[in-house]
Backbone bond lengths (Angstrom), bond angles and torsions (degrees), N, CA, C in turn:
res aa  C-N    CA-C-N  psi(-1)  N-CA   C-N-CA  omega(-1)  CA-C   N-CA-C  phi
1 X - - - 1.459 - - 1.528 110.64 -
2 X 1.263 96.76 -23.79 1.849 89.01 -158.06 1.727 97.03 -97.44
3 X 1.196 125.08 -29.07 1.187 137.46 141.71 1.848 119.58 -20.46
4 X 1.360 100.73 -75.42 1.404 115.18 -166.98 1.852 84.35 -58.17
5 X 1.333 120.39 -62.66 1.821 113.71 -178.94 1.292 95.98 -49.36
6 X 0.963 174.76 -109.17 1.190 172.29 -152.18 1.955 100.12 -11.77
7 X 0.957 92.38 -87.02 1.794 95.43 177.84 1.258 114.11 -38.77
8 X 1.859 108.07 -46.30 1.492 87.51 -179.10 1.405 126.78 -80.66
9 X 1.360 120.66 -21.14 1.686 126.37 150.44 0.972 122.82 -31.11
10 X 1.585 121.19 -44.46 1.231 136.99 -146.47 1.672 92.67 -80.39
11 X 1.629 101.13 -65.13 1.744 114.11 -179.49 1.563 108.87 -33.72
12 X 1.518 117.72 -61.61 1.191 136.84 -157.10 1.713 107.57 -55.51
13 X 1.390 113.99 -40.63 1.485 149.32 -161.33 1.627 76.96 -68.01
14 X 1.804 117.12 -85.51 1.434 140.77 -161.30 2.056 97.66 -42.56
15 X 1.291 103.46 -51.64 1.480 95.26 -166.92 1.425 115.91 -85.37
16 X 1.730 122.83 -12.97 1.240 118.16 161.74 1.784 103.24 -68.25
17 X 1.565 135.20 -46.63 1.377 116.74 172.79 1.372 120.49 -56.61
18 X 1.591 113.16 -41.76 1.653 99.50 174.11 1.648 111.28 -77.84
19 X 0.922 139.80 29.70 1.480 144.42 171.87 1.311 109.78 -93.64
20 X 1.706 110.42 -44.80 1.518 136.51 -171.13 1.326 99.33 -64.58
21 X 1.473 127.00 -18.81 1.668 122.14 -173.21 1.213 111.43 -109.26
22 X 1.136 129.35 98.98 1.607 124.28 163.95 1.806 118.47 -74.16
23 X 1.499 109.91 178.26 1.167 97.79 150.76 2.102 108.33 -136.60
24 X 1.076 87.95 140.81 1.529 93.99 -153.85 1.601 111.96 -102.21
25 X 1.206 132.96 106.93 0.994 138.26 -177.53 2.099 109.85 -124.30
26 X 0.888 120.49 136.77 1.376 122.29 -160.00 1.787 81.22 -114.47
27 X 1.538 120.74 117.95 1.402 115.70 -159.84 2.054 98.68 -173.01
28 X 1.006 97.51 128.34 1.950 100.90 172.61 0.974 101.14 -75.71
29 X 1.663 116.21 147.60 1.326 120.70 -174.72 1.940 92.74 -118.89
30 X 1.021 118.86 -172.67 1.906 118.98 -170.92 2.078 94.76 -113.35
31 X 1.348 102.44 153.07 0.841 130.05 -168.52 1.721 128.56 44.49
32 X 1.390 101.99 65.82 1.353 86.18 -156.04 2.127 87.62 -162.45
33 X 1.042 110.88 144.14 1.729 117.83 -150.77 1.989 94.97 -121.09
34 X 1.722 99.82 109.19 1.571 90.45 -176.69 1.842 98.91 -112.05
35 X 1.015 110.10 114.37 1.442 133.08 158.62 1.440 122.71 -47.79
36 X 1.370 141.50 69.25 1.042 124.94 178.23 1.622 122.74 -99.28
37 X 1.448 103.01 -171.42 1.572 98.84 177.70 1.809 92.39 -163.53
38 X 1.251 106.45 146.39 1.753 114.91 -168.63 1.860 90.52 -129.87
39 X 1.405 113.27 127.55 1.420 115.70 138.99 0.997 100.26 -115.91
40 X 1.606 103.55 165.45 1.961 120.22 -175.76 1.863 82.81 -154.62
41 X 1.215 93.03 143.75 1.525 95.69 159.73 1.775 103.35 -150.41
42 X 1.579 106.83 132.87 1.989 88.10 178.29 1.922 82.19 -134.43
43 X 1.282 89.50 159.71 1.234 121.36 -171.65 1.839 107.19 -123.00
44 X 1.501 110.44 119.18 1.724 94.76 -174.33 1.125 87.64 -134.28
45 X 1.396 118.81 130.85 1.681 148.67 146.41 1.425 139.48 -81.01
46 X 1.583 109.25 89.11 1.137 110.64 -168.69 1.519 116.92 -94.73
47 X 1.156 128.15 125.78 1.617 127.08 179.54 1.621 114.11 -126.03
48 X 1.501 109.12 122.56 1.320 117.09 179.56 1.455 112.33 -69.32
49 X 1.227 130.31 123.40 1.878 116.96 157.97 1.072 115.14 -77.56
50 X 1.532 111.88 -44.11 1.774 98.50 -158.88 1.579 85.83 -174.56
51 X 1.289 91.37 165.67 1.391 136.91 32.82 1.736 95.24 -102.33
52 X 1.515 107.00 -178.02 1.372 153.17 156.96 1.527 95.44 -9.39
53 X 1.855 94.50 -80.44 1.461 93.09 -152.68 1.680 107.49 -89.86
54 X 1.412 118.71 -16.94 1.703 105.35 159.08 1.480 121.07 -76.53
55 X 0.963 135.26 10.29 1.765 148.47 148.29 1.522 103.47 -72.42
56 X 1.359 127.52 -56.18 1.246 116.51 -166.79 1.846 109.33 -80.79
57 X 1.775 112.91 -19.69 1.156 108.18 -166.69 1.997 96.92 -82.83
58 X 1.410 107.31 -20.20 1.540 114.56 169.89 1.421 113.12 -51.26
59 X 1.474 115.73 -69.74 1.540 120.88 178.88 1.483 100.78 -67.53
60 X 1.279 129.49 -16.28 1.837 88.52 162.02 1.490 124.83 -76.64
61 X 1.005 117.52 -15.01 1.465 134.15 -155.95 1.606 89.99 -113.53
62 X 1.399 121.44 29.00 1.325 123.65 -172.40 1.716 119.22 -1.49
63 X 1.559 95.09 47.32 1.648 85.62 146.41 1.249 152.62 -114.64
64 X 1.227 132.23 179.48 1.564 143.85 -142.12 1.993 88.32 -64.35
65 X 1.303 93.49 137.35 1.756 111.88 161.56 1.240 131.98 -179.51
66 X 1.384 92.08 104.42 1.172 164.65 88.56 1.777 92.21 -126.91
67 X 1.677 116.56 156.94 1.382 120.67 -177.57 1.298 97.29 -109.14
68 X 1.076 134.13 140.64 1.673 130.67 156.36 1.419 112.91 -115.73
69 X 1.372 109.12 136.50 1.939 123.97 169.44 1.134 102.72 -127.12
70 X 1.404 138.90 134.06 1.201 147.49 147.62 1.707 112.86 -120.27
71 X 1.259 100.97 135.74 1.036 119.53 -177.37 1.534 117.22 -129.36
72 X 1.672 123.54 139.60 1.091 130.23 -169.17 1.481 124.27 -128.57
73 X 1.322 147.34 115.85 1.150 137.47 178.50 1.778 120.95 -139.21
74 X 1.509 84.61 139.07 2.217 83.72 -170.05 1.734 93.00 -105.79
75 X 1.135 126.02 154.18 1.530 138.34 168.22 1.315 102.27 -136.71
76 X 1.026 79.68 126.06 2.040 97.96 161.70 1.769 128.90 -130.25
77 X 1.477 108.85 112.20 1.485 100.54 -176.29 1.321 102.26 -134.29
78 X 1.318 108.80 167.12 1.514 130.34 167.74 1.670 113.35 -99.97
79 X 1.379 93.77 115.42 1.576 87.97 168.86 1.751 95.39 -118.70
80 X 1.627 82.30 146.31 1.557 97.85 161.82 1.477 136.56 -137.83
81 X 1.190 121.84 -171.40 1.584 111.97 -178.21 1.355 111.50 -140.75
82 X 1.476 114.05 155.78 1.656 106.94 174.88 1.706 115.51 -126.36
83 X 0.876 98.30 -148.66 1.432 105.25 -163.91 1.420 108.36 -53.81
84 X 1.442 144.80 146.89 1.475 144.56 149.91 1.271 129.58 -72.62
85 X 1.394 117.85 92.48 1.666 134.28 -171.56 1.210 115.82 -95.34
86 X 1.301 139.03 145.01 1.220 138.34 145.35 1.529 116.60 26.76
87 X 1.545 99.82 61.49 1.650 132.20 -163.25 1.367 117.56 63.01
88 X 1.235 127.74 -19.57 1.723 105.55 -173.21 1.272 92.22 -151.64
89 X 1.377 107.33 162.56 1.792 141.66 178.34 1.213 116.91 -104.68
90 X 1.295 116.58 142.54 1.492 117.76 166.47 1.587 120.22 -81.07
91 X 1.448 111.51 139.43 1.365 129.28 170.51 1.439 128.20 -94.15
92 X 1.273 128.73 141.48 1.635 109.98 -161.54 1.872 82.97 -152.63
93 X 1.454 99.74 106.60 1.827 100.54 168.06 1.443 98.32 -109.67
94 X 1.245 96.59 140.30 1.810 109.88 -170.49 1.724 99.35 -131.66
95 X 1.256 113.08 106.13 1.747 106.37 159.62 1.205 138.70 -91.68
96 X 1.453 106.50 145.73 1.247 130.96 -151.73 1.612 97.24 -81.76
97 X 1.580 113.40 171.95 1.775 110.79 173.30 1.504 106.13 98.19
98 X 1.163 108.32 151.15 1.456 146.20 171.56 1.563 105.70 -52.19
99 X 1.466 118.76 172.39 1.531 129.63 158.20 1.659 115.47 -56.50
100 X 0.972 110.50 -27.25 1.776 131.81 -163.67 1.183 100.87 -82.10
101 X 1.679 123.85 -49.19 1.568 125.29 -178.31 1.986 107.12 -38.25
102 X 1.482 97.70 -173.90 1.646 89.04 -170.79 1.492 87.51 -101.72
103 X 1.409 142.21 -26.96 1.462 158.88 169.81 1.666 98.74 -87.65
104 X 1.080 139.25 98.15 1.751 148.30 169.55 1.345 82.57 -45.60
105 X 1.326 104.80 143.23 1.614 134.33 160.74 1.804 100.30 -64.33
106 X 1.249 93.47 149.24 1.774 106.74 -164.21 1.372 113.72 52.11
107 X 1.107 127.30 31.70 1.733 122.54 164.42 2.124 86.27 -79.97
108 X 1.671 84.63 134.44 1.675 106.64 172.02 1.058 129.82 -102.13
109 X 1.688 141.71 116.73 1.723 114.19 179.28 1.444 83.00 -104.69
110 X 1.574 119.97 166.34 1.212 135.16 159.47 1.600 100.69 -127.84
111 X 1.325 117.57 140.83 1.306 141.92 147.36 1.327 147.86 -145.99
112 X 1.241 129.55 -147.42 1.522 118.55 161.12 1.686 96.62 -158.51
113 X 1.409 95.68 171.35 1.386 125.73 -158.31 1.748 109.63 -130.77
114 X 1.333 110.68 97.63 1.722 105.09 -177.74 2.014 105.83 -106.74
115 X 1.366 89.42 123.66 1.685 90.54 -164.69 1.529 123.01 -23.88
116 X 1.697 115.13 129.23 0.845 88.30 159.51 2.048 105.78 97.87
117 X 0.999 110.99 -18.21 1.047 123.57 -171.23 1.162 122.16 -122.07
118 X 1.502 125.57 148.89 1.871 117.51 -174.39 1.722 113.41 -66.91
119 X 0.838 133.96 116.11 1.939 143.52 172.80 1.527 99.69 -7.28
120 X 1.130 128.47 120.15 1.601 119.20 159.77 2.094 108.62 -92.11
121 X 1.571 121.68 137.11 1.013 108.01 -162.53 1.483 77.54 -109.68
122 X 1.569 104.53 133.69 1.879 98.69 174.21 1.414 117.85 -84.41
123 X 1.098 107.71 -50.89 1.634 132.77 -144.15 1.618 109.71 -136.92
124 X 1.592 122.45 135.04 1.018 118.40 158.56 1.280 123.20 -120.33
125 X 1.865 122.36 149.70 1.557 117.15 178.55 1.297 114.17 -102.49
126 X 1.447 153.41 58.32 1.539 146.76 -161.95 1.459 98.47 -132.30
127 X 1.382 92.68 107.51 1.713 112.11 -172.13 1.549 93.92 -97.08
128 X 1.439 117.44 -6.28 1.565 112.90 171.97 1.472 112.50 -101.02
129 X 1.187 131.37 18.18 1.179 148.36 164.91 1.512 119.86 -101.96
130 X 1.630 106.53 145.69 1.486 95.63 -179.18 1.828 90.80 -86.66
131 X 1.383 81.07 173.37 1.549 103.16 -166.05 1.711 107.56 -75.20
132 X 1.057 120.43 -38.98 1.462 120.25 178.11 1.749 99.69 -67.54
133 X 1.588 124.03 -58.53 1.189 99.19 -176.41 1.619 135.76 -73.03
134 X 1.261 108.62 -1.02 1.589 142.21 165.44 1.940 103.41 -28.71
135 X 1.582 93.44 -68.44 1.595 130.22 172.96 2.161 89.94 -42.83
136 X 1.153 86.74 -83.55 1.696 98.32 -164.63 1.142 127.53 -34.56
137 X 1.835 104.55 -29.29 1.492 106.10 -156.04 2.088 81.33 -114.67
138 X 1.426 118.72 0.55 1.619 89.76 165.79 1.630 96.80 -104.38
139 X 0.962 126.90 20.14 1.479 121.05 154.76 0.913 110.19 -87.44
140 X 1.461 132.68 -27.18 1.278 125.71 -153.14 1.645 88.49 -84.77
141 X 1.147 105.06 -50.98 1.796 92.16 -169.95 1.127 103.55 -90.87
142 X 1.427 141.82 42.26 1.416 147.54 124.10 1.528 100.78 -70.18
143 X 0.987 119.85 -38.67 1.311 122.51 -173.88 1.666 118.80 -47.48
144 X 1.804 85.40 -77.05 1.303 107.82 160.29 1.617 122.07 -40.43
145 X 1.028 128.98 -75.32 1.898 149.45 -171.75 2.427 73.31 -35.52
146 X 0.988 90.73 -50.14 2.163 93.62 -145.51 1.893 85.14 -64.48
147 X 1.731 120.13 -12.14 1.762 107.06 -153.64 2.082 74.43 -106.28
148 X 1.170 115.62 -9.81 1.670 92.57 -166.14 1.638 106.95 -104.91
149 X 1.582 98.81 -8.43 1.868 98.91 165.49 0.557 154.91 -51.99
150 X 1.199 135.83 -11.22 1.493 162.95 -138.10 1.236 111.67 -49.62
151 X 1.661 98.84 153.71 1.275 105.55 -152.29 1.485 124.36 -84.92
152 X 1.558 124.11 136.70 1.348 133.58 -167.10 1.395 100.98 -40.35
153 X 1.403 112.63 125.85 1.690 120.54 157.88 1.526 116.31 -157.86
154 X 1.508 126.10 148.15 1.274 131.39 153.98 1.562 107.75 -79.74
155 X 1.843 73.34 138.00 1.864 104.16 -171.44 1.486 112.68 -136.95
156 X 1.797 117.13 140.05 1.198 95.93 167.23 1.228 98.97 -138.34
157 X 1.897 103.64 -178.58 1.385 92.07 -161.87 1.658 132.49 -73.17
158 X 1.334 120.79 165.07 1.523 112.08 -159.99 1.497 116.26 84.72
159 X 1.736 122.67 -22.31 1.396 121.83 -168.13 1.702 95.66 -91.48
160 X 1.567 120.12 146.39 1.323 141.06 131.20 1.011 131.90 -49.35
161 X 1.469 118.38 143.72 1.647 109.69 144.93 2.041 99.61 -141.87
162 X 1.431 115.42 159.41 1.146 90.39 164.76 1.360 103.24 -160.18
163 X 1.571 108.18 168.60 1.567 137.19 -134.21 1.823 102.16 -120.37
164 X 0.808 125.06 140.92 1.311 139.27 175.00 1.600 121.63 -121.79
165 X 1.183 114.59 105.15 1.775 107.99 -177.24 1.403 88.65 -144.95
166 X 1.914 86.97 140.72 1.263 116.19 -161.77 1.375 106.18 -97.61
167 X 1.632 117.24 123.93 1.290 116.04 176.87 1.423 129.00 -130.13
168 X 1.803 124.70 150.71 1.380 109.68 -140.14 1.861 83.32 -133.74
169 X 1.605 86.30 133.86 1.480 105.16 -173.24 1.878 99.51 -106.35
170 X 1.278 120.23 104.58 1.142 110.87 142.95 1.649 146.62 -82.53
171 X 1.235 115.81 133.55 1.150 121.74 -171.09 1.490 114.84 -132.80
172 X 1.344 108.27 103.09 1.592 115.98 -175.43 1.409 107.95 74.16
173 X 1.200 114.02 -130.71 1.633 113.09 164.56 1.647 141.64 -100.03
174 X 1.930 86.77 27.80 0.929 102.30 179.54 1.243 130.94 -130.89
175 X 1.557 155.29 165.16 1.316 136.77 -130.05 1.662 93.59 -161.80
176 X 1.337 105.46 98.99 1.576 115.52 176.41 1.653 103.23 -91.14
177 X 1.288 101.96 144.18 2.091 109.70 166.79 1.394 89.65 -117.63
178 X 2.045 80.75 138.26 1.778 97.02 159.94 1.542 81.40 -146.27
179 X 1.929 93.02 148.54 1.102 131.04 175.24 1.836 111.43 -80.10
180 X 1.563 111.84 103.95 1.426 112.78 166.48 1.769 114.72 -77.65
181 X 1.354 107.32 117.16 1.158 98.90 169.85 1.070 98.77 -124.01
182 X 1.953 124.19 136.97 1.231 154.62 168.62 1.475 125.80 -111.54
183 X 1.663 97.62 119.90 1.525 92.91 173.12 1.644 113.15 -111.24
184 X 1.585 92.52 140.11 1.898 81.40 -168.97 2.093 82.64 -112.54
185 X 1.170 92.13 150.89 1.849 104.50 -162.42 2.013 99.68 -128.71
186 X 1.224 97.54 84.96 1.493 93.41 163.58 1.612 133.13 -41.42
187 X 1.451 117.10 91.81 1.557 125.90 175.33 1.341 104.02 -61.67
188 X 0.925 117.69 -93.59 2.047 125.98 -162.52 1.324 108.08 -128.37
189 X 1.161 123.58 160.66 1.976 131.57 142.93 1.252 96.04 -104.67
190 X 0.960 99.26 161.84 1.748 130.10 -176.87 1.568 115.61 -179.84
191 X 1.599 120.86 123.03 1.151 120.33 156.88 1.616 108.42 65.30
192 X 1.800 91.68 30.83 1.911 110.16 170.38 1.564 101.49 60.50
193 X 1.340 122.94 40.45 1.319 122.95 172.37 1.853 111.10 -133.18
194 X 0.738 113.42 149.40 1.703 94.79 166.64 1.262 118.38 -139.50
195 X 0.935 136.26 147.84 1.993 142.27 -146.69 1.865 104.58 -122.34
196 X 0.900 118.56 131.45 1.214 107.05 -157.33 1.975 89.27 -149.33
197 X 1.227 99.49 157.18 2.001 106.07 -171.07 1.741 100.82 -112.61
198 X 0.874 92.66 136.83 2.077 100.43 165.75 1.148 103.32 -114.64
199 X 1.323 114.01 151.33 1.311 135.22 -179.14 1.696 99.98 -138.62
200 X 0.887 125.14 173.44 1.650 133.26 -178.83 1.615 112.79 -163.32
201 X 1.185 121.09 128.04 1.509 131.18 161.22 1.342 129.11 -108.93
202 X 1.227 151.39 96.40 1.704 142.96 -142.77 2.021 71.33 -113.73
203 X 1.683 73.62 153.72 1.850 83.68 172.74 1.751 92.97 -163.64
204 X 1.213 105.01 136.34 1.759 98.65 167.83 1.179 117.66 -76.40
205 X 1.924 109.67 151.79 1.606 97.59 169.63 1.655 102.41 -144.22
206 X 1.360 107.20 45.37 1.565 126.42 -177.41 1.207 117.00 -117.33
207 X 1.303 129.92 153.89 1.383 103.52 176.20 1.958 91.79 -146.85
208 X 1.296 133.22 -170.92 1.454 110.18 -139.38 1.814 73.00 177.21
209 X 2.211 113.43 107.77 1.427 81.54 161.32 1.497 115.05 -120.07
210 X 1.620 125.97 77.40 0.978 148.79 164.61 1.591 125.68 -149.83
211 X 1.586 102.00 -1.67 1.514 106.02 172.38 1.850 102.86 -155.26
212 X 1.449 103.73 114.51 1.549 112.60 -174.66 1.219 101.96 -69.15
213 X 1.666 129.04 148.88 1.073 127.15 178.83 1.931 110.32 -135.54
214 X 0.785 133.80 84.29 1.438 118.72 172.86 1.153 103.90 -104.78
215 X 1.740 107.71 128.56 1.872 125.71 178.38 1.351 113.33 -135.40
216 X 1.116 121.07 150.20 1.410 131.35 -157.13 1.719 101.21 -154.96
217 X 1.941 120.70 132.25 1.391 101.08 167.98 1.677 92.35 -156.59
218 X 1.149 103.65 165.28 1.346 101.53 151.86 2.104 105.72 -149.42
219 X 1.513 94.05 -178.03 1.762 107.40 176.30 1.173 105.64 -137.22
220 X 1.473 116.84 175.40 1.270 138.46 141.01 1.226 105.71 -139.39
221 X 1.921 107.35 167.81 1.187 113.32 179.62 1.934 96.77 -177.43
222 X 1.509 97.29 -167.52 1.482 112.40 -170.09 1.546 121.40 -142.10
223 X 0.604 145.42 132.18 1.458 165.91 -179.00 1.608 121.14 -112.12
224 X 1.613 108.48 120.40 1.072 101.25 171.26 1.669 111.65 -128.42
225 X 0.657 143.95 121.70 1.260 154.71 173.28 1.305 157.49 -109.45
226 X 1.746 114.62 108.13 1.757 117.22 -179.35 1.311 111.58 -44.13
227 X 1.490 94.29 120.45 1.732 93.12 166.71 1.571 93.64 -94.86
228 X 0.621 116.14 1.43 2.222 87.75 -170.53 1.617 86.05 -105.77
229 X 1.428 125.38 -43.23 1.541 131.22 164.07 1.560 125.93 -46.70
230 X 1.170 104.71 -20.07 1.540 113.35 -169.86 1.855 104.52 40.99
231 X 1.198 102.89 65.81 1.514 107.56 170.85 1.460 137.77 -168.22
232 X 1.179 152.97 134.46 1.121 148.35 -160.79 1.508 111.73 -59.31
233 X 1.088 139.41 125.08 2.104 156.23 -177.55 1.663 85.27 -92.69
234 X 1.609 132.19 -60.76 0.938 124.38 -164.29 1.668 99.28 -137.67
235 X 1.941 115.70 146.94 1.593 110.82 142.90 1.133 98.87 -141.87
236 X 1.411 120.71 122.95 1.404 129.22 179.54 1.857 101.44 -121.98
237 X 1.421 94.35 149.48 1.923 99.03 -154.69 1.435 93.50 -138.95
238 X 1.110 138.80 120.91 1.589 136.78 145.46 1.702 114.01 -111.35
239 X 1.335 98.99 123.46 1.125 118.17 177.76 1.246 119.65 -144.03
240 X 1.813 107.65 152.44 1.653 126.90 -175.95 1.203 97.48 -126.73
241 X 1.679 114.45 145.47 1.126 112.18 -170.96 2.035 88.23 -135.88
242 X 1.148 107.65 116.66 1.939 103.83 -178.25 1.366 113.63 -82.33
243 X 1.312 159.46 68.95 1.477 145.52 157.40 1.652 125.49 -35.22
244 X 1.129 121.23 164.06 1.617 142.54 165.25 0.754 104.81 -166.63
245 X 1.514 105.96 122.17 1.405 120.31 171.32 1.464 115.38 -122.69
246 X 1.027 124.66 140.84 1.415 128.03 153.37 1.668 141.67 -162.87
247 X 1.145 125.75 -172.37 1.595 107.31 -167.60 1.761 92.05 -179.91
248 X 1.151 115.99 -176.10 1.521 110.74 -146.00 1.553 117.19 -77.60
249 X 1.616 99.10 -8.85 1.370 105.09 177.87 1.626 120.33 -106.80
250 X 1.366 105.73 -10.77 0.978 111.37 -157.42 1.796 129.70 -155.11
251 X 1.352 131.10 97.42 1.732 131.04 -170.15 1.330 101.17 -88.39
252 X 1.535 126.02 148.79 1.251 122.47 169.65 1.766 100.37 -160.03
253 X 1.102 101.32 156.01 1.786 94.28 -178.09 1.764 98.25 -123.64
254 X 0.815 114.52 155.80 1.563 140.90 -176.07 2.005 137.12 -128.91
255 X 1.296 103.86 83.78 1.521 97.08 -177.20 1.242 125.29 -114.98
256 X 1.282 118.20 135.83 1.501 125.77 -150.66 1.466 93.62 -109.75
257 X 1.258 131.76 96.81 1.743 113.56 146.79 1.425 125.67 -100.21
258 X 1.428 123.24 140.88 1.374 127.62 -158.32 1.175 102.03 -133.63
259 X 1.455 134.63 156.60 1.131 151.13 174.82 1.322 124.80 -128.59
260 X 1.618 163.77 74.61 1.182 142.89 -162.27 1.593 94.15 -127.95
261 X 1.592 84.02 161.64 1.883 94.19 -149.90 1.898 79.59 -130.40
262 X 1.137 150.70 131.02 1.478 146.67 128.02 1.427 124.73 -83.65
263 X 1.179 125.85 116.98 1.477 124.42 169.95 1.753 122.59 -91.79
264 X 1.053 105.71 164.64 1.927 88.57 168.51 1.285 107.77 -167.37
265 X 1.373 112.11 101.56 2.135 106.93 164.36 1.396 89.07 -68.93
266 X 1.642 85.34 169.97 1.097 102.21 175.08 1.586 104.72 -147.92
267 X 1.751 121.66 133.06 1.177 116.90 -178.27 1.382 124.42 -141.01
268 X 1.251 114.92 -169.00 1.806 96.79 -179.17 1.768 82.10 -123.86
């Protein structure tokens, strides 16, 4: 008897550690309708130092210093999937919203999905779009779909992995790179989900010799995630990003805080 409790302790012990390990792939599965919704809100603070006499030519012309813009935008689309053929399914993201939204209500992407592989977006339908930016904005979320894939790995909890994406700050007519590096840190599973922490480090690795650039940022954030879905429920991101800039005429400082929130049902 005391034996057999023994084994069965033993089992119970083994499958709560292999429970603790997923393997996590962020991936569309076929026939099956994901509901999302995106807020972002960033806030940018611009403050002149100097010189002398463009400070004083500011306050005559009584303008703003420090400058503030904030800007806010919600998206809502339906993506869906169809049948699985001769390796891959078609994908169909459709957005939600009015003429007024920053994405027109009924803008269409069409694509497909071959297992295992990042979304290809083929085709777009937005007859409320001009035609050149039509092009721009289904790259853009080719862009996006290829930065939220990440790559297949077993993880358990307490373990890291982390991601590097390269990002390009223009300023005037000029085009600074900083290196995003993100660590996403597996907390727990629970209830076939698993919760996981972001962290973020921005660092420059450009250098510019007619416009000085020193930038500095970091984030946090949260992750929640279908394991049987292979897909993100939640990614919520706060981040500051610090600039200095300057050059012979002119110092100014620059701070970026951002907020973006992703949601996602998920249904059949």
């Amino acid at each position: 008897m005391k034996k057999l409790l023994l084994i069965l302790i033993f089992f119970l012990v083994s499958y709560e550690i292999h429970a603790q390990e997923i393997l996590f792939k962020v991936a569309y599965k076929p026939n099956l309708i994901y509901k999302q919704s995106m807020e972002s809100t960033s806030k940018n603070t611009v403050t002149y130092l100097g010189p002398n006499e463009l400070l004083k030519r500011l306050e005559e012309k009584k303008l703003e210093n420090p400058k503030y813009t904030l800007s806010k935008n919600y998206i809502e689309s339906t993506n869906s999937t169809g049948n699985f053929k001769n390796g891959q399914f078609p994908l169909t993201i459709k957005f939600e919203g009015d003429d007024k939204s920053i994405i027109p209500g009924g803008t269409t992407i069409y694509g497909h999905v071959i297992t295992d592989k990042t979304p290809v977006l083929d085709s777009i339908n937005a007859p409320k779009l001009d035609s050149l930016y039509r092009i721009d904005f289904l790259s853009t979320m080719q862009k996006v779909i290829s930065q939220i894939s990440l790559p297949e790995q077993k993880i358990k909890s307490g373990e890291s992995f982390v991601r590097e994406i390269p990002t390009n700050i223009p300023i005037g007519k000029f085009n600074f790179n900083l290196t995003n590096t993100i660590t996403y840190t597996l907390k727990k599973i629970k209830n076939k989900k698993a919760y996981f922490d972001i962290t973020q480090v921005y660092a420059i690795n450009s250098k510019n010799t007619d416009l000085s650039l020193k930038a500095s940022g970091e984030g946090k954030g949260q992750i929640i995630y279908d394991i049987e879905n292979t897909f993100y429920l939640l990614y919520e991101l706060n981040s500051t990003i610090n600039m200095l800039v300057s050059n012979e005429e002119m110092n100014f400082k620059v701070v970026t805080e951002s907020i973006t929130k992703q949601s996602t049902n998920i249904s059949k």
